[in-house]
C-alpha positions as CSV (number, residue, x, y, z in Angstrom):
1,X,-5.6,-0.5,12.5
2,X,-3.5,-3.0,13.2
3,X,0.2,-1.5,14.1
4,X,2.1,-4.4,11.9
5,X,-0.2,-2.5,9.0
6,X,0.3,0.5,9.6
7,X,4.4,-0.1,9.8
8,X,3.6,-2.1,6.5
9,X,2.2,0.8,4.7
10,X,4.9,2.9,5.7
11,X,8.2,0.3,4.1
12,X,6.2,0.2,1.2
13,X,5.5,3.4,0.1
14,X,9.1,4.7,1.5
15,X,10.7,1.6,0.0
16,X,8.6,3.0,-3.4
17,X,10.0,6.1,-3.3
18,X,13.7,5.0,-3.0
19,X,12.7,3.1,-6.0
20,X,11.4,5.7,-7.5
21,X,14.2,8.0,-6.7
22,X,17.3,5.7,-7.8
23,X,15.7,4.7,-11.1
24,X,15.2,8.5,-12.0
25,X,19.0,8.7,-10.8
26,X,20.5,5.7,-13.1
27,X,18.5,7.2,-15.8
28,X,20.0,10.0,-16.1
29,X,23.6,8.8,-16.0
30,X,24.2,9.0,-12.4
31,X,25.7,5.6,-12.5
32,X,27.2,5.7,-9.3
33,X,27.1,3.6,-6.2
34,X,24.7,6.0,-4.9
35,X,21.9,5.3,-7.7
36,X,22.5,1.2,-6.6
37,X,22.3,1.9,-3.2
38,X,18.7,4.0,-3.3
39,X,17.8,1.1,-5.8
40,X,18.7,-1.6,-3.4
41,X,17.3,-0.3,-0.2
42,X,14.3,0.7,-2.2
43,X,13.4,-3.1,-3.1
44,X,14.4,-4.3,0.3
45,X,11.9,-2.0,1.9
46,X,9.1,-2.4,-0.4
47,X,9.5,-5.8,-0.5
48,X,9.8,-5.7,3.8
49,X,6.7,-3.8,3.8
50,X,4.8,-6.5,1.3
51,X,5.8,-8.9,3.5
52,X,4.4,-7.4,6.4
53,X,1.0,-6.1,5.0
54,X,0.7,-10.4,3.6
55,X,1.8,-11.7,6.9
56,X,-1.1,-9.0,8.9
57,X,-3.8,-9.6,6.4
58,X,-6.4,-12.5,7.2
């Protein structure tokens, strides 16, 4: 495998659970910068890793 991939797979699925993670938090009232924060860096890596799984794929 290819290591831009394999770095790929990895922002996506941690970038999926910071999703994850800060959506379960602002659901259940944890409105707090923290919540935004795991929600932000969540999409930034999930997107990241899209990107770099796209860009690696022929």
């Amino acid at each position: 495998m290819n290591t831009k991939s394999v770095l790929g797979m990895i922002l996506t699925l941690v970038g999926l659970v910071g999703l994850i993670y800060g959506g379960i938090d602002f659901t259940q009232g944890g409105v707090s910068q923290a919540s935004f924060v795991y929600l932000i860096l969540g999409a930034v890596f999930f997107f990241a890793g899209v990107g770099l799984i796209r860009s690696t794929r022929t």
